[in-house]
Every structure is written in C-alpha cells, then in structure tokens.
C-alpha positions as CSV (number, residue, x, y, z in Angstrom):
1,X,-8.4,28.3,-33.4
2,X,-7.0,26.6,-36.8
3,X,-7.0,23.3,-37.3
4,X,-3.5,23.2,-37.2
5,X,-3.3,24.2,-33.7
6,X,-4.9,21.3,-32.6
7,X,-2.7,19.7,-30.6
8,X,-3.2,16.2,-29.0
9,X,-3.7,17.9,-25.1
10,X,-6.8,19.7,-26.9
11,X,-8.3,17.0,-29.0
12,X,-8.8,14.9,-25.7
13,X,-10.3,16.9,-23.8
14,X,-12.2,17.9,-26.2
15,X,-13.3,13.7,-26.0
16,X,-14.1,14.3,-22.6
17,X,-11.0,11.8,-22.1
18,X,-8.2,14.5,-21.7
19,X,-7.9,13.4,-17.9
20,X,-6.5,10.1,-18.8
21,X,-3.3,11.7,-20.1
22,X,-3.3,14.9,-18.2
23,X,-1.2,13.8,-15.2
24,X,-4.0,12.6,-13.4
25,X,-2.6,10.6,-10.3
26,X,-2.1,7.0,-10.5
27,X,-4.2,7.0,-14.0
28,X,-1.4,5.3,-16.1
29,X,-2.6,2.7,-18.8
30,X,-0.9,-0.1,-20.3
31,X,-2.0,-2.6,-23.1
32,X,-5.4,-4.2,-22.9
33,X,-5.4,-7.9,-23.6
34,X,-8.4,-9.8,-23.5
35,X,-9.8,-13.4,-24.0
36,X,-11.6,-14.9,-27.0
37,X,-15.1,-13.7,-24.9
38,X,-13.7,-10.2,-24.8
39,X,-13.5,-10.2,-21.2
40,X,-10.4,-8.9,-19.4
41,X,-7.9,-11.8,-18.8
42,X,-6.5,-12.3,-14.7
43,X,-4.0,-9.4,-13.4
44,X,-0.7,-9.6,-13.6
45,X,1.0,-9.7,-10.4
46,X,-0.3,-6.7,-7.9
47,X,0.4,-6.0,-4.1
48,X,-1.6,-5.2,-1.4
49,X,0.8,-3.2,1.0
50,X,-0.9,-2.9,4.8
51,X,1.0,0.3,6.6
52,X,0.6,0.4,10.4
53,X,1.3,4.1,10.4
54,X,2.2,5.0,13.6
55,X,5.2,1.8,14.3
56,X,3.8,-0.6,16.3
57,X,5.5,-2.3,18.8
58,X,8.0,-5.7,17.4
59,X,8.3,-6.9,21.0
60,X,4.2,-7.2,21.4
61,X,3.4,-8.2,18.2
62,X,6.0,-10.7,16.0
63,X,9.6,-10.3,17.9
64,X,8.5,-11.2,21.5
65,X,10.5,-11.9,24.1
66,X,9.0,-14.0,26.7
67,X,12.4,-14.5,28.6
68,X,13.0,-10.4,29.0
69,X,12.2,-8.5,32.5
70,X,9.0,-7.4,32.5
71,X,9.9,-3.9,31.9
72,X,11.1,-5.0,28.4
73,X,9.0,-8.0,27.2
74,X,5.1,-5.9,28.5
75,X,2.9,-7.5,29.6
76,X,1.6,-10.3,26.2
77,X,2.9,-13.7,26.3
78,X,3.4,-15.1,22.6
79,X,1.1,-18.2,21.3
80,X,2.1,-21.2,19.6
81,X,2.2,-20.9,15.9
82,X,2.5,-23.6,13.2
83,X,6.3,-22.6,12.6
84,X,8.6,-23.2,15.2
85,X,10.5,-20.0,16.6
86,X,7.8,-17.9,15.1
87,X,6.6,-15.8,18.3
88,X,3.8,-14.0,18.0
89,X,1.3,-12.0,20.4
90,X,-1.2,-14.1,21.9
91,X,-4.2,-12.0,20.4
92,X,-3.1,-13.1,17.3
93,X,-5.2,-16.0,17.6
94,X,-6.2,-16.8,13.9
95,X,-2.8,-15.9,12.1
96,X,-1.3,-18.4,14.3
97,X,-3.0,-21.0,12.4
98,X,-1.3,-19.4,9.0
99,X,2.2,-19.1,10.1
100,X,3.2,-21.5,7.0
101,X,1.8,-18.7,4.6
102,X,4.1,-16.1,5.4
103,X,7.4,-15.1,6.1
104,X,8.4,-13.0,9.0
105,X,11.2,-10.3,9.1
106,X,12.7,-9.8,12.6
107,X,15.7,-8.0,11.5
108,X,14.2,-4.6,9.6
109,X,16.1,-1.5,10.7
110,X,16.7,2.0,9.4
111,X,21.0,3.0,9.1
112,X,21.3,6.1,11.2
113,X,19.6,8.6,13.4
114,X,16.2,9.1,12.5
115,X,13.3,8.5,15.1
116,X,10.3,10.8,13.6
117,X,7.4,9.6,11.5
118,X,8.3,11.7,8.4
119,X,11.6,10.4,7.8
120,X,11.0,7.1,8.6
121,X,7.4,6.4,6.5
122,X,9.7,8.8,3.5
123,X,13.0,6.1,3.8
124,X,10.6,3.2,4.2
125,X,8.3,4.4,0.7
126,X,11.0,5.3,-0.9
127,X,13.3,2.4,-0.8
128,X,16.4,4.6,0.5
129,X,18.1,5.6,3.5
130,X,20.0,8.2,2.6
131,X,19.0,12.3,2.7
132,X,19.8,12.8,-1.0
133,X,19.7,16.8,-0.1
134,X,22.9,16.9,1.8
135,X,24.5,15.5,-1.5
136,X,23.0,18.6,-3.1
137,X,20.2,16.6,-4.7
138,X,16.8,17.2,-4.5
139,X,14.9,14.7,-1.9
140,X,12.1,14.2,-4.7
141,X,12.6,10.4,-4.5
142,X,9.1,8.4,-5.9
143,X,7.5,5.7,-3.6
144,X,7.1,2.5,-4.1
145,X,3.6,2.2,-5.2
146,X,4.5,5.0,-8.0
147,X,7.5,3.1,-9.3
148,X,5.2,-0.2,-9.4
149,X,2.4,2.3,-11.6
150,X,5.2,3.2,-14.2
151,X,6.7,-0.1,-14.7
152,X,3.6,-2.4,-14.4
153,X,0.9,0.0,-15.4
154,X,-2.4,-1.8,-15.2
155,X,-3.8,-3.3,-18.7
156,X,-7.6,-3.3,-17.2
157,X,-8.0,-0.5,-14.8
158,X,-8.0,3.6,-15.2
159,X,-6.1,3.6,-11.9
160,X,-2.4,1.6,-11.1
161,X,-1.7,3.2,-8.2
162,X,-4.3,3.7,-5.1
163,X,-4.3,4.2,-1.6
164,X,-7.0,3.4,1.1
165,X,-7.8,6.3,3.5
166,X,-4.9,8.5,2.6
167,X,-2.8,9.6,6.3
168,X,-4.9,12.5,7.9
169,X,-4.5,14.2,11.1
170,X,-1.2,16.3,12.3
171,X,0.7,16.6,9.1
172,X,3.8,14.3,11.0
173,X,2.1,10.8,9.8
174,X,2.6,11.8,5.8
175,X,5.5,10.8,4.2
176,X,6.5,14.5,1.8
177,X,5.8,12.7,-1.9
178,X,3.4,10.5,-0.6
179,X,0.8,12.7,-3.5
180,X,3.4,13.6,-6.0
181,X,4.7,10.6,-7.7
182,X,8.5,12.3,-7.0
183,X,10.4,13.2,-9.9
184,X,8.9,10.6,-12.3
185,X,5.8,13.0,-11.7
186,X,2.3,13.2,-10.1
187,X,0.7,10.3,-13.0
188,X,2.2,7.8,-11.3
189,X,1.2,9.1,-7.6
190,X,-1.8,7.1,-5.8
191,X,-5.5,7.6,-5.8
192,X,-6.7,8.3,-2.9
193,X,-9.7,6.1,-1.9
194,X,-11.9,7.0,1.6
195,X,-11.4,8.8,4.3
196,X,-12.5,8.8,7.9
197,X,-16.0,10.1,7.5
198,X,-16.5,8.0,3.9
199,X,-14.9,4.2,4.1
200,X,-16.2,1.3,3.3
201,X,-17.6,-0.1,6.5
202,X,-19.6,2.8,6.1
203,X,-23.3,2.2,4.8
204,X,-22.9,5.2,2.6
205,X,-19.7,4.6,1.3
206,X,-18.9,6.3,-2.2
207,X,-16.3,5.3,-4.5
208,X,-14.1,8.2,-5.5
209,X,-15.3,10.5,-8.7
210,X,-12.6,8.7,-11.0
211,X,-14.5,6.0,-11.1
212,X,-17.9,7.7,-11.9
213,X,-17.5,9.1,-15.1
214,X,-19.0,11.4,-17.6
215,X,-23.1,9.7,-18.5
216,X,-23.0,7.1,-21.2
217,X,-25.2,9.1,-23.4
218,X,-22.7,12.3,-23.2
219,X,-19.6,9.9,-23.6
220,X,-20.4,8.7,-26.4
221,X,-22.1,12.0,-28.2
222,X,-17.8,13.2,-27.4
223,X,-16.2,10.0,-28.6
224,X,-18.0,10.8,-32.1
225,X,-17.1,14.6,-32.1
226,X,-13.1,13.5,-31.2
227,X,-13.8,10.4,-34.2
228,X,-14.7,13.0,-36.3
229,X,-12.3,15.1,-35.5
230,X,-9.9,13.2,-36.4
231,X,-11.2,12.0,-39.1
232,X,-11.3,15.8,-40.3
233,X,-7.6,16.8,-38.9
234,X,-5.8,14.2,-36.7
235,X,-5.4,11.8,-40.2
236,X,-3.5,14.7,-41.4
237,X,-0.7,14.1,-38.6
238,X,1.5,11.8,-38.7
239,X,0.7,11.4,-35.2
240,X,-2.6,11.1,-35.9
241,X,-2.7,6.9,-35.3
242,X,-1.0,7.4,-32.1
243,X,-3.8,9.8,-30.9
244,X,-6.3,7.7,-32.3
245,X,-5.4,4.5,-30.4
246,X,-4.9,6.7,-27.1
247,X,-8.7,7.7,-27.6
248,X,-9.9,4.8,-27.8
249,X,-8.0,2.9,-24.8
250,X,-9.6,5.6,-22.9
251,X,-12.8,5.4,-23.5
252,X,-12.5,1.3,-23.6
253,X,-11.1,2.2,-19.9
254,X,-13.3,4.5,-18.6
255,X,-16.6,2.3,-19.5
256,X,-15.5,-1.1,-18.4
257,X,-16.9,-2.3,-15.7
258,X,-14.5,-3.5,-13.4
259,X,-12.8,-0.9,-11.7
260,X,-16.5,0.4,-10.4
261,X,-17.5,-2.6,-9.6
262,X,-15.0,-3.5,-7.2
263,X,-16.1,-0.9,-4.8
264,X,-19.7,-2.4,-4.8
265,X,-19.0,-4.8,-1.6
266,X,-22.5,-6.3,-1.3
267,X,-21.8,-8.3,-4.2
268,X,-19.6,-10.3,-1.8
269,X,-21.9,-12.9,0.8
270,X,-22.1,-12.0,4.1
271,X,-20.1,-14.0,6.2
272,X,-17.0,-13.4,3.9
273,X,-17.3,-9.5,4.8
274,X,-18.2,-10.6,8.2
275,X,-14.8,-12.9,8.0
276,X,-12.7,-9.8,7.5
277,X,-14.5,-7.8,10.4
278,X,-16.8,-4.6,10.1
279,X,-14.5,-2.3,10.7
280,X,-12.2,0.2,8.7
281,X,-9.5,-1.8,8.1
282,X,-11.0,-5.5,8.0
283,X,-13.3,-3.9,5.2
284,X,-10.4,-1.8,3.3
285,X,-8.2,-4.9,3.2
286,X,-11.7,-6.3,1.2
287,X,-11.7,-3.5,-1.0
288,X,-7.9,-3.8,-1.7
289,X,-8.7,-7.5,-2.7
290,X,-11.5,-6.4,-5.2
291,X,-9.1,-3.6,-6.5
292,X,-6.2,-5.7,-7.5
293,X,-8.8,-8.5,-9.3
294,X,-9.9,-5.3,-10.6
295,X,-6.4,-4.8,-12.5
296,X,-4.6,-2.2,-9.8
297,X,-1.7,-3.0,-9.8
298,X,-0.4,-1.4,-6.1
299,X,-3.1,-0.8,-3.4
300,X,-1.4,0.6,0.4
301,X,-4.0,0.3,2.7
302,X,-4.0,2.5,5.8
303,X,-3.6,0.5,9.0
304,X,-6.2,2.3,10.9
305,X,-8.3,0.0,13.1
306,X,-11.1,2.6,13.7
307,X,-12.0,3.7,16.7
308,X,-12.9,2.7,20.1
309,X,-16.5,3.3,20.6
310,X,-16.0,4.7,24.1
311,X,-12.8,6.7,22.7
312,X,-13.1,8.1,19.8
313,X,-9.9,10.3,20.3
314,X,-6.6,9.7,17.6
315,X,-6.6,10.5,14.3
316,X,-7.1,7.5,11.7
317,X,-4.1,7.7,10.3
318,X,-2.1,6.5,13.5
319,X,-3.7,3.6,15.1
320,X,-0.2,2.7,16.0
321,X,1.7,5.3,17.3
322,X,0.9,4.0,21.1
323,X,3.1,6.5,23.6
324,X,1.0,5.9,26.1
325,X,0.1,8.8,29.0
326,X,3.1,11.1,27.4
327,X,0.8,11.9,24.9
328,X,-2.2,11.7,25.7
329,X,-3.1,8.2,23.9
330,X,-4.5,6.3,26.6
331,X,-2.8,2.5,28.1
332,X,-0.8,1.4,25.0
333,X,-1.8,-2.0,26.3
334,X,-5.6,-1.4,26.9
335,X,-8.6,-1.4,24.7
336,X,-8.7,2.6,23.5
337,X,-8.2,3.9,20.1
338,X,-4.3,3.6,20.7
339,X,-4.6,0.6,22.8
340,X,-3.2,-3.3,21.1
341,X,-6.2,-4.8,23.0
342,X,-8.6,-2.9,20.5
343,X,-5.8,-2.9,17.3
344,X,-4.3,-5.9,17.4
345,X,-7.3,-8.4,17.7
346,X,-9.0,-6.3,14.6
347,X,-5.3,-6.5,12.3
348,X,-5.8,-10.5,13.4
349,X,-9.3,-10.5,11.8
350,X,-8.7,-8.4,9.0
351,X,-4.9,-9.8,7.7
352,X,-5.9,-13.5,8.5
353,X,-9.2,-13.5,6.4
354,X,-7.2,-11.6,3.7
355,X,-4.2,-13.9,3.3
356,X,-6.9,-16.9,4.0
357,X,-9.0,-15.4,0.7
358,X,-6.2,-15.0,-1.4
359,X,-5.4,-18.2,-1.4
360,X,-9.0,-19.8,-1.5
361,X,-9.4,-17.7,-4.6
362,X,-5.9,-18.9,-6.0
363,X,-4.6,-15.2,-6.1
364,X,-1.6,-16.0,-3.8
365,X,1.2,-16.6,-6.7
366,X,0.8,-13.5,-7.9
367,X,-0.3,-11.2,-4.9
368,X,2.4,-9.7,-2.6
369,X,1.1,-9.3,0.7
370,X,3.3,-6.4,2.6
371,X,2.5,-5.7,6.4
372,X,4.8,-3.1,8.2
373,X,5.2,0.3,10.3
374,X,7.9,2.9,9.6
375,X,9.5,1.9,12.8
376,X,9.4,-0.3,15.8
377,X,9.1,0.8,19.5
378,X,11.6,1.2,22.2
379,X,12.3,-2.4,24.3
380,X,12.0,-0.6,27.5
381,X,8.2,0.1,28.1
382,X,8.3,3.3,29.7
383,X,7.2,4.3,33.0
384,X,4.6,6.5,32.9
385,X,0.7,6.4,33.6
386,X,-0.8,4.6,31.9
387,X,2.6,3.0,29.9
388,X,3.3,3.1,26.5
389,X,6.8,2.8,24.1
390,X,8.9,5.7,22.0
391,X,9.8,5.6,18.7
392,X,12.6,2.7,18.3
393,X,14.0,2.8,14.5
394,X,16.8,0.3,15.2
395,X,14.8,-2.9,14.8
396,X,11.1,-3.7,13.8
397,X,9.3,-6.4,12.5
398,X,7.5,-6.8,8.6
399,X,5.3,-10.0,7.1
400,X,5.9,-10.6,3.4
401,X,3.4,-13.4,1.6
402,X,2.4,-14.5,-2.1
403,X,3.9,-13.6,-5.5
404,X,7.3,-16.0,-4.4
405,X,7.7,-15.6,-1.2
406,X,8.0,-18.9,1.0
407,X,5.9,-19.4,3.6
408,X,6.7,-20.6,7.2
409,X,10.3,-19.0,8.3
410,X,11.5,-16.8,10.1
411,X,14.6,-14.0,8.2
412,X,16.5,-12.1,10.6
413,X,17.2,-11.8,14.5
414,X,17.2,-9.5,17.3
415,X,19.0,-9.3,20.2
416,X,17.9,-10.5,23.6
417,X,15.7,-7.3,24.3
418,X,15.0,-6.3,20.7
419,X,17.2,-3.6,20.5
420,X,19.0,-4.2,17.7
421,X,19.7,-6.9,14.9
422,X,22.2,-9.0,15.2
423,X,21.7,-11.2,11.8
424,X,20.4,-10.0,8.3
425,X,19.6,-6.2,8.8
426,X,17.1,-5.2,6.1
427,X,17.0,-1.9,5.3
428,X,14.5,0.1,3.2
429,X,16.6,-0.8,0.3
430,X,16.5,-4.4,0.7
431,X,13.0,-4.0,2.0
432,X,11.9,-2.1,-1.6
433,X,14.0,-4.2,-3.8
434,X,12.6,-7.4,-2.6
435,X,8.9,-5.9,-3.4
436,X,10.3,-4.9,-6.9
437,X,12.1,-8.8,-7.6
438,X,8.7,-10.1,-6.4
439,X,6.7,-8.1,-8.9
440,X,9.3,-8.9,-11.7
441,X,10.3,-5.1,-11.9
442,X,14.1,-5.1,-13.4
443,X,15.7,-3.1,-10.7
444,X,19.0,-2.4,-12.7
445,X,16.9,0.2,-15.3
446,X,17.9,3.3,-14.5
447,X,15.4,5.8,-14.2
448,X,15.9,8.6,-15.9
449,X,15.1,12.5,-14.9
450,X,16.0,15.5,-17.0
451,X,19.4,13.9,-18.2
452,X,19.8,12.0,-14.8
453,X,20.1,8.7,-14.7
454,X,19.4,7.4,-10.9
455,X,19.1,3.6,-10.0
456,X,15.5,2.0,-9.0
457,X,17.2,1.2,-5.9
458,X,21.1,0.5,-4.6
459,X,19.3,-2.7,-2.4
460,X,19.9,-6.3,-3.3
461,X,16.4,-8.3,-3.3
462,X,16.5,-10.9,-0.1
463,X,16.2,-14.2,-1.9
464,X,16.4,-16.3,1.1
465,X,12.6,-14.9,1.6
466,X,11.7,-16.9,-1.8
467,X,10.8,-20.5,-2.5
C-alpha cells in the first residue's frame, strides 16, 4: 500500500485506537478540560435513568387509592410521606422520608392503542408516540440515552452512553433500537454493562472489555508507530492536524483512569454498599453513581430486583411484569421473583440510598434521576389464582429528581380508580423533552439524516416540574 492511501480509518487502527472512531457503541468523545493539577474537572450534567421493565403497577406503588373497592385499590395501604397528597406503598418505608427530593408524575399515559412491551418501552425511549412507518417513514427513531451521547458527549470517559444489564429473556422486553443508536447510527448506541450471570453484586464481577484495553507497554510501542507515521505522511495532509489531535484524545482516553475505576466497587466502605442493598439492582444503581462521576453522561439501569432465592424463575429483565397465575409468575402481591413483597422493598433500598448519596456528595444539581416502566397496570386486579394486573397504558406513574427539578409535589392526576388522567397527561414526548430541558439539550435543533431534517422531539418540556 502507498503512502498515499493511507487514509485516517487505517492510520488508527494502525494506533491500536481505530475503535474509538469506528462506530463503536456509545464511544463518542467530546473535549477534555482539565484543572491546573491535570485532573479531570466535575461532569457536566448526566442522568441515571432506572427502567422497571415489565410496568409496574401505579395503583400499589405511587398513585394509590385507599378509598377504591378492594378489587381496584389490592391489597397495600399507602404510608405517610413528608409531602402531603403524595401516596405511596407502605413498603416504601425509607423514600417516604425523601418525598421533598422528588417530584412525582401521576398523569403519564401513552395516546392510543398500544398494550405490549415493545411498543410501549420503543414510544417511551424514543420520546414519540406516533408509528412513523404508517407515514411511510422508517421507525428508526434514536433513544433517549443516544440522543443525550451525541449532544453531550462525555469530555472524560471512552463511553457516553451505557446500559446496566441490557433486557434478556423473551425478545418482547427489548425495545427494536435499543443497540443501534437509530438513524443517528450505532456510535451513539449504549454499552452494555452486566448481565445476569456477571453483575456487580457478584463477587466476580468483570467490567466489560472497553474498559480493559490494549497493555501499556503495547499501547504505547503503537502510539509511537501512528506518531511516526504521521510524522512521515499524515503532515503531508491537510488533514493531517485533525488526525493528529483525534490520536491523541484517544489514547489520553483510553489510559485514564477513571472510567475503570468506577467499576472497582470495594473502593466504596462497606455500609455505603450495604446502604444500597446486595442485590442486583441496589448494587447497579451504585455502579451508575460511579459511572456518571466517571464522566458518562446517560447510564439506564435495568430495574431487575434479582431473584427470589426460593424462585428463581423470570427472566432479569422483567421484575415487573407481575400477571399473576395467567402467566405463570407467581402472587403478584407475594414475595417471588414477580412478587412487589420481594421488588418493591429492594427498589426502596436501592432508589432511597441513591437519591440520599447524590445529594450527600452534592451531585444532585446536576444529576437527573429518572424512575419509570413502559406502562402501568390495569385498576381492576384480576381474578385469578394467585392475582395479578394486565398491561394498562392509559395512566402510570414516573419520579423525576436533580439537575432542576423541584422536590416535594405532586404533577398530574388520575381518576378515582386510576384509569385514566384527568389533569396534565404526559406523554412520551413531554416525558423525553423534559429529560432533554433538564440536561440543557436545545430541543429545537433539528437532527439531520441523509437530507432529513426531523425535530429532537414535537413535546414541550413540563416546567411546572422545575424550581
């Protein structure tokens, strides 16, 4: 090969740091800036986004209704919280006490007839309701996370973009581009971190490969060859500057510290791990915490609670999706796998010592704190043995906290029976362009894809959920 056919794909990887720039997912660099010390200075703002996959029930967990016939309201009676008209289930012992750092939606819904996981998790990601494919466009629509990697790309960090035990199991709990990145194309799509059989409540726990590069000794013998490369050819280029600086934010990325260290949980004491509860999603919600000091920018965390030592049936992708006997999950109201006596004291633990961590650490003002489902569940528990709810897309419940939000309220109502909102519906485009205003993403750019322009989103953000 000449060295006029070098090109700038081949002088990477000829650096050993080609996968940086070779549409690796969710590997999207911005600018470095770093103190007088040379150390990197604090994130910009980042969120941690907690998905219950499966929908869990509004009506037992944030939208009770205490005053419904028993068939409705199940059998939970809601506990007194620091805001007044916030109800919320009884197990829910410790964020009761934290009610004024977080605002409640009771009013989320999704516009038309859609009632399976797939559609629901892709409207909810994607920040739109409507199927772009009966418009004759494709349905190739980014997530949220993706969007957040191209527009905030992290300044310290190889990855922007990650996910926490990506959905496994029947193929119905994954959104379609939950791995592509959509049309603004697979850099911008997540990392996925863990999995059921390697997560970090796990002894052996192992960070994924992307943060395990390459030996120091064999980096650095391939940043001289590409140097002297350059030196040789690249200098010849016009381009040649360009390349350069690429390089070398590369390497700077790939041998810093930080983003391997965050997955190195002993370094945190004891209790505090203890705190967020020894289980797969107390200990993921930990990780998440680490990853956005670290520099990510967007970290979803899997809602799975783990499993029930005496039932170790479900996969971990659906702690929530409790039908009850119709499916074979076990008392939606017990203590199994798909029981809220097992989930919903572990999501207690876990989001409480999270939200209680950010703030001790001062990382609140600029860390949004999402928890949702794709859906709620139907008001009328159904009668079957042993009981359980059906998908219920009309209404559900979501907790927003940090990076703006105002703390103590309560945005939006259901009716009597939590059927249906009767004030402030927010839909997924209200839902994702509230996430964008809070992590000061313009969402009036257009995005552009092969000559078309689409908008971010055609939601307003909900300012009354802001200080």
């Amino acid at each position: 090969m000449s060295t006029l056919e070098l090109n700038r794909r081949q002088a990477l990887i000829a650096g050993g740091l080609g996968a940086l720039s070779l549409g690796m997912p969710g590997m999207v660099l911005g600018s470095d800036k770093l103190d007088a010390t040379g150390k990197a200075v604090a994130a910009e703002k980042s969120c941690i986004f907690v998905l219950l996959c499966g929908g869990p029930s509004h009506l037992d967990t944030w939208d009770m209704k205490p005053n419904a016939p028993t068939s409705i309201r199940g059998p939970y009676q809601p506990i007194a919280t620091q805001v007044p008209g916030m109800r919320i289930n009884e197990m829910h012992t410790e964020l009761a006490k934290l009610t004024d750092q977080f605002m409640l939606i009771n009013s989320m819904s999704h516009p038309g007839a859609i009632s399976n996981h797939f559609d629901a998790m892709h409207n909810l990601l994607s920040g739109q309701s409507e199927k772009r494919v009966a418009q004759g466009v494709p349905d190739d629509l980014p997530y949220i996370g993706s969007y957040v990697a191209k527009h905030r790309p992290s300044k310290r960090n190889i990855v922007s973009n990650a996910w926490l035990i990506k959905c496994v199991g029947p193929p119905v709990f994954c959104a379609p581009n939950i791995g592509i990145g959509g049309y603004i194309g697979s850099a911008y799509a997540p990392v996925f971190v863990g999995s059921a059989q390697n997560h970090p409540a796990m002894e052996s726990f192992t960070p994924p490969e992307i943060y395990d590069p390459v030996d120091q000794v064999r980096l650095e013998r391939r940043r001289e060859l590409l140097a002297n490369m350059e030196s040789n050819v690249l200098a010849k280029d016009v381009r040649g500057a360009d390349w350069e600086q690429l390089r070398e934010k590369s390497y700077d990325a790939l041998t810093r510290p930080e983003g391997r260290d965050a997955f190195i949980l002993d370094r945190e004491p004891t209790k505090l791990r203890d705190r967020y509860g020894r289980h797969p999603l107390g200990q993921n919600l930990l990780l998440a915490r680490r990853m956005v000091e670290a520099g990510v920018r967007f970290v979803t965390v899997n809602g799975w609670t783990g499993q029930a030592p005496f039932d170790t049936a479900g996969p971990p992708s659906s702690s929530w999706d409790m039908h009850g006997g119709n499916m074979g999950m076990g008392n939606a109201f017990g203590n199994g796998s798909y029981g809220m006596g097992f989930c919903l004291p572990r999501l207690d633990q876990a989001l409480s010592a999270l939200l209680s961590d950010l703030k001790e650490r001062g990382l609140m003002e600029n860390t949004l704190v999402v928890v949702t489902g794709e859906f709620g569940r139907t008001p009328n528990v159904l009668t079957q043995t042993p009981p359980g709810r059906q998908h219920w897309p009309s209404c559900f419940s979501s907790i927003m906290a940090g990076a703006g939000i105002a703390g103590g309220g309560v945005y939006g109502l259901s009716d009597k029976h939590g059927a249906y909102v009767t004030n402030n519906p927010v839909r997924p485009e209200e839902f994702a362009a509230t996430i964008y205003h809070a992590l000061d993403i313009p969402i009036n750019e257009p995005q552009n894809n092969s000559g078309i322009s689409r908008p971010l989103t055609t939601g307003k953000p909900v300012m009354e959920l802001f200080g």
